[in-house]
NUMIFI-752056 format. One record per residue (C-alpha): x, y, z; residue in three letters. Coordinates in steps of 0.02 Angstrom, whole numbers, plus 50000, padded with zeros to 5 digits. Layout:
XYZALA ...
END
This chain:
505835117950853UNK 507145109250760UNK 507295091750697UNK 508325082950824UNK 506935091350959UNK 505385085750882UNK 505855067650837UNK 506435067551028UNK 504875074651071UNK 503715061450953UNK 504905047051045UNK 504335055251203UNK 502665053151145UNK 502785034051084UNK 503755029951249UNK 502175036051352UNK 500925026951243UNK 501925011851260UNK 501795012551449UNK 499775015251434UNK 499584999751329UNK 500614988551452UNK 499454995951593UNK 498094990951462UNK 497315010351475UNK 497635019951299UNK 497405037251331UNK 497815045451175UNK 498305037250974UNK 499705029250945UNK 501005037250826UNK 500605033150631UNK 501715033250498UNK 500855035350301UNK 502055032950151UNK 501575041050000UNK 502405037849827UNK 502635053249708UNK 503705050949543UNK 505505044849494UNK 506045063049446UNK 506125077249551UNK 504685086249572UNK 504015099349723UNK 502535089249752UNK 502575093649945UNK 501475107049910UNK 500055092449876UNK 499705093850051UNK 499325111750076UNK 497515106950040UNK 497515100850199UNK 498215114850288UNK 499755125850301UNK 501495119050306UNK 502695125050416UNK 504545122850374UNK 505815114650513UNK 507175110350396UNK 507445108350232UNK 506815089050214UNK 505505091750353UNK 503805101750370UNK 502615103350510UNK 500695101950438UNK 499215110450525UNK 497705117950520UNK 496415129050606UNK 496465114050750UNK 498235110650779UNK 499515099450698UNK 498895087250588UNK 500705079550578UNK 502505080150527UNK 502795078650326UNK 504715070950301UNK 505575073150125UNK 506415060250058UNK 506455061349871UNK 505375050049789UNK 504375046949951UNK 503465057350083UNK 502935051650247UNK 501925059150380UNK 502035056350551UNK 500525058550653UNK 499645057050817UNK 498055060250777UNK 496625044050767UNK 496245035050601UNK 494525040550592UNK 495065057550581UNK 496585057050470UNK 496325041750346UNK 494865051650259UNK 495815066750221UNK 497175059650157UNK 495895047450054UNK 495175061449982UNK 496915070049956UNK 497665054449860UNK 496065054049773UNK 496155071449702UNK 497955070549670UNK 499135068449519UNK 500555067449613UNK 500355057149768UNK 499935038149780UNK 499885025949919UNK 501315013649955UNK 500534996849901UNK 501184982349986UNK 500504968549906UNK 500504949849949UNK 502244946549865UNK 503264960749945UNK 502514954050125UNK 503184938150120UNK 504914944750073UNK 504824955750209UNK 504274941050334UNK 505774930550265UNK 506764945950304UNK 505814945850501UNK 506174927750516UNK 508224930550467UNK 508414943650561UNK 507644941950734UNK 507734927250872UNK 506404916150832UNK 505574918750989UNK 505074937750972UNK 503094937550949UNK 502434945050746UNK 500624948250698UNK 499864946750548UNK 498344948950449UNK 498034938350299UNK 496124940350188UNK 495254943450052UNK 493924953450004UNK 492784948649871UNK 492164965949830UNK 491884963949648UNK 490584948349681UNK 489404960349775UNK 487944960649643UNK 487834980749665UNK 488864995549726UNK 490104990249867UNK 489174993650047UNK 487504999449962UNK 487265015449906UNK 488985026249967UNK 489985023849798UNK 491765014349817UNK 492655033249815UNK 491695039649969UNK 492705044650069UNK 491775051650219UNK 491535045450396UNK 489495043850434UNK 488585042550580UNK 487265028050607UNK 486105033450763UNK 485245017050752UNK 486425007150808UNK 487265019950951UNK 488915018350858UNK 489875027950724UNK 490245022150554UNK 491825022050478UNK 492135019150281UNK 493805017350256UNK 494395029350109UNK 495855016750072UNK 495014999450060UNK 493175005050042UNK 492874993250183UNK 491464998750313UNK 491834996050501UNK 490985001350665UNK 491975005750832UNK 490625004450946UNK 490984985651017UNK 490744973850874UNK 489074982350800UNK 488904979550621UNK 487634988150494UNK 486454973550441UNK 485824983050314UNK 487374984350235UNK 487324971650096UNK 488334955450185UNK 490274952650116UNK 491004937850113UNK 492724941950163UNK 493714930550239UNK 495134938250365UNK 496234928450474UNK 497374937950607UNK 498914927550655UNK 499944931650826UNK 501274920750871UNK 503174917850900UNK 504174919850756UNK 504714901150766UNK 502964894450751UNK 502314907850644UNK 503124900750483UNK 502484884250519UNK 500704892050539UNK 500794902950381UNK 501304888750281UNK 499684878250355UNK 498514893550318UNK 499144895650118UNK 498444879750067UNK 496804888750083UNK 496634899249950UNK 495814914850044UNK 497244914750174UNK 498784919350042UNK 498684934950050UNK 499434945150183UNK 498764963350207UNK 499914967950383UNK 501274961950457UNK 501974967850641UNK 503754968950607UNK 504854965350800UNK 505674980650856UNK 507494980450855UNK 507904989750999UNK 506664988351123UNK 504934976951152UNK 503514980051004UNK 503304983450855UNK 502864992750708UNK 501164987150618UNK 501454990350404UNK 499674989750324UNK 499334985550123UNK 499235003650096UNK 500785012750170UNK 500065015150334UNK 501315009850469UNK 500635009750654UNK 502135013450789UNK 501764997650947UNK 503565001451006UNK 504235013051142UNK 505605020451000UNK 505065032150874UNK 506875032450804UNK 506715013350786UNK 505085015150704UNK 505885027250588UNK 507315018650534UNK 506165001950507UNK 505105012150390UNK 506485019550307UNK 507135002150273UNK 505664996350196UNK 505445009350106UNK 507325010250020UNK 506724992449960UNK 505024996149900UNK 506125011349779UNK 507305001049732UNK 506004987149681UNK 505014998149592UNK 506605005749491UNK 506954988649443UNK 505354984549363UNK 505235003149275UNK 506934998849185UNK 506164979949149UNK 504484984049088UNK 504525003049022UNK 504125003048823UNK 505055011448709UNK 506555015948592UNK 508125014048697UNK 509825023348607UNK 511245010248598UNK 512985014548639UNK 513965009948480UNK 515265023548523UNK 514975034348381UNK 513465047048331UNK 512555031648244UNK 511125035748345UNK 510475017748339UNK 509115011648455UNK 508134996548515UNK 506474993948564UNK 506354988748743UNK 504934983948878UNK 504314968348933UNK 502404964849001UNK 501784961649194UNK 500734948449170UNK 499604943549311UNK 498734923849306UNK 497394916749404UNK 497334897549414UNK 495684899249465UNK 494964909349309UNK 493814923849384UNK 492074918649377UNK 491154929149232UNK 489904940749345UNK 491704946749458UNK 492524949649269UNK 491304958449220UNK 490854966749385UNK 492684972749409UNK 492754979249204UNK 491054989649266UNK 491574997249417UNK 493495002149359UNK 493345007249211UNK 491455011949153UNK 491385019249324UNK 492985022949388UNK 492555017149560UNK 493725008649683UNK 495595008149712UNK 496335002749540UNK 496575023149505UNK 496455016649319UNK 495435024649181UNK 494935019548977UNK 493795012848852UNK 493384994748859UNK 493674988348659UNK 493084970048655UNK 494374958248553UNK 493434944148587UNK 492214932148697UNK 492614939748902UNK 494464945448801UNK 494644965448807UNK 495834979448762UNK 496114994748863UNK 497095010148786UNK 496885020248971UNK 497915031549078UNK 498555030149241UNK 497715042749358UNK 499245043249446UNK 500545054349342UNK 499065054449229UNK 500065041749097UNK 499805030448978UNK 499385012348997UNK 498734995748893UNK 497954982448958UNK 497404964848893UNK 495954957249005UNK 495274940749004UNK 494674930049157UNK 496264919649147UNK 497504933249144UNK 497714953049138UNK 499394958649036UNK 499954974449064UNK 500994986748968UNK 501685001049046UNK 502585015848904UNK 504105023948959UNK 503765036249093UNK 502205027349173UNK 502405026249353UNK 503215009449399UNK 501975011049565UNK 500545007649458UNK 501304991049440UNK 501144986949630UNK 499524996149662UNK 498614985749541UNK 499474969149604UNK 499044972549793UNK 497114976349752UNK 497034962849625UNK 497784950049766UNK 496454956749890UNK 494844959749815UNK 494774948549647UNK 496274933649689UNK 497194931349835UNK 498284917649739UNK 498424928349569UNK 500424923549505UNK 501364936549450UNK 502644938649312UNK 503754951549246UNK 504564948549086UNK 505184930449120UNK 505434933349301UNK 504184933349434UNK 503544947949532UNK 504354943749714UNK 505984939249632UNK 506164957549600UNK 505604958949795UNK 506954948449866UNK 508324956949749UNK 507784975249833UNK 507684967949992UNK 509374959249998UNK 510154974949897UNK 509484988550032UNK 509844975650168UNK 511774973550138UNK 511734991350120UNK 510874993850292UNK 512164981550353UNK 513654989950282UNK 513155006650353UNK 513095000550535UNK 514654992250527UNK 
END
């Protein structure tokens, strides 16, 4: 099957599940879209995935992936990112690809953190009639005040999907978030040590859902947005994008869903080549037009403050659990060197790319330092879990700019593009 047949085929297959959710009957999953980041530079790193099973070549930018069951989904090449499209349920695929991030140098998630999803709302509300419905989910989860592991005794990294007979229903711990859910109608595991998260899910026209944001950020647990339903622009729906790179197809068009992730994903590159020339550490040669060979040392820190300072069990919590440990979804690993009262050093590596980083930590602020070479994803992975699970209102700087500045630039820059292309 070639390309042009199996993307018809997979709109086919949105078009129907469409239909089933108007008639309010889902028979089978809705297409799902996961993003993965790999490195600036070319590398093969599609052959990450043959842990999972064997991949089958359509073309030369697109694979099919299966195993001893069937097709676990469609693996599309596009440089620096790889996305798979698949039909089958979240409980089923989220954990292996949890476990295959996990065990992987190569691949990470696409982070969207709180910043980048209020550019892309600003972009939403520009760009569609204000009445066309959105959805959102904005939260926090306070998983560093827990006074022990995360959920009990599963570690942060498990990444498996349990069954609880006692309460009829199966349990689901998501190998992204580390969060623990139950689909069998609202049952939750008591015994499960009680979270205080706070979520807040947000459904409304476009028009009024700006207004309504803007009420819900003056509470501090509420500033952080973790999905946004982004309108369709060719047909009714939408297409869900989740803090983590999953997007969730609730459109009829699998060609619209395509090109939205595409877009947002041309923006997230661009932002994050931005902030590697900005922050990356290093000798830089000067062009003096001779064979002077001079050179300047570059790089600027990411600096990350919380007006509210981080009370001292979570700081020390969230030292024990990332880095003693190396639990949870920071993907960061080093030796704690203490500089001072609740003021620490890290000289650590990146799990991703497996590269160097430094880190300054106090409850006020973490500064970050990332050496030339040191993926500029790390930068957004440890801004969108910082933003859900230790600050929701953390501020972010880079250099003397702030964090969504660079944002809006990639945004507007991939946006004109987009613009220029259809015209």
């Amino acid at each position: 099957m070639d390309r042009e047949k199996l993307f018809k085929r997979l709109d086919e297959y949105c078009s129907q599940r469409f239909i089933e959710v108007g008639r309010r009957r889902l028979e089978r999953p809705m297409l799902k879209t996961y993003v993965f980041e790999t490195a600036r530079t070319e590398h093969d790193s599609i052959g990450e995935f043959q842990s999972l099973g064997v991949l089958s070549r359509v073309d030369e930018g697109l694979c099919e992936l299966s195993d001893e069951e069937g097709p676990l989904g469609y693996l599309e090449d596009i440089g620096r990112f790889k996305m798979l499209y698949t039909l089958l349920p979240t409980e089923q695929i989220e954990p292996l690809l949890g476990r295959l991030v996990k065990n992987s140098q190569m691949l990470d998630n696409l982070w969207l953190s709180g910043e980048t999803f209020r550019v892309l709302f600003e972009n939403v509300a520009e760009s569609f009639d204000p009445w066309r419905f959105i959805r959102m989910a904005m939260g926090h989860s306070p998983i560093f005040e827990m006074p022990r592991d995360y959920a009990g005794a599963p570690s942060l990294n498990d990444q498996d999907i349990q069954c609880d007979r006692s309460v009829g229903g199966k349990m689901i711990h998501d190998c992204f978030t580390g969060e623990i859910t139950y689909d069998s109608d609202g049952l939750f595991a008591e015994e499960l040590e009680e979270s205080p998260t706070s979520r807040l899910l947000l459904s409304n026209r476009l028009r009024r859902a700006g207004e309504l944001v803007r009420l819900f950020r003056s509470a501090r647990e509420f500033r952080n947005i973790t999905m946004l339903r982004v309108p369709a622009f060719t047909t009714a729906g939408g297409h869900e994008f989740h803090f983590y790179g999953k997007v969730t197809n609730r459109s009829s068009d699998f060609f619209d869903h395509r090109r939205t992730v595409m877009f947002v994903v041309r923006s997230y590159e661009y932002m994050t080549k931005l902030l590697e020339d900005e922050v990356w550490l290093g000798p830089e040669k000067i062009d003096t037009g001779d064979k002077s060979g001079i050179c300047e040392f570059r790089g600027a820190p990411v600096t990350i403050e919380f007006p509210m300072p981080l009370a001292r069990t979570v700081f020390e919590r969230f030292l024990e659990l990332t880095f003693e440990k190396g639990k949870g979804p920071f993907k960061l690993w080093g030796n704690l060197l203490e500089r001072g009262p609740n003021c620490y050093h890290v000289y650590g590596l990146d799990l991703h790319l497996v590269q160097e980083i430094f880190l300054e930590l106090t409850p006020e602020r973490f500064t970050v330092m990332l050496p030339r070479g040191t993926c500029g994803n790390t930068i957004h992975r440890l801004v969108t879990n910082v933003q859900r699970y230790l600050a929701p209102d953390a501020e972010v700087w880079v250099g003397s700019k702030t964090y969504i500045d660079y944002a809006r630039e990639a945004f507007k820059k991939i946006g004109s593009q987009s613009a220029s292309d259809a015209n």
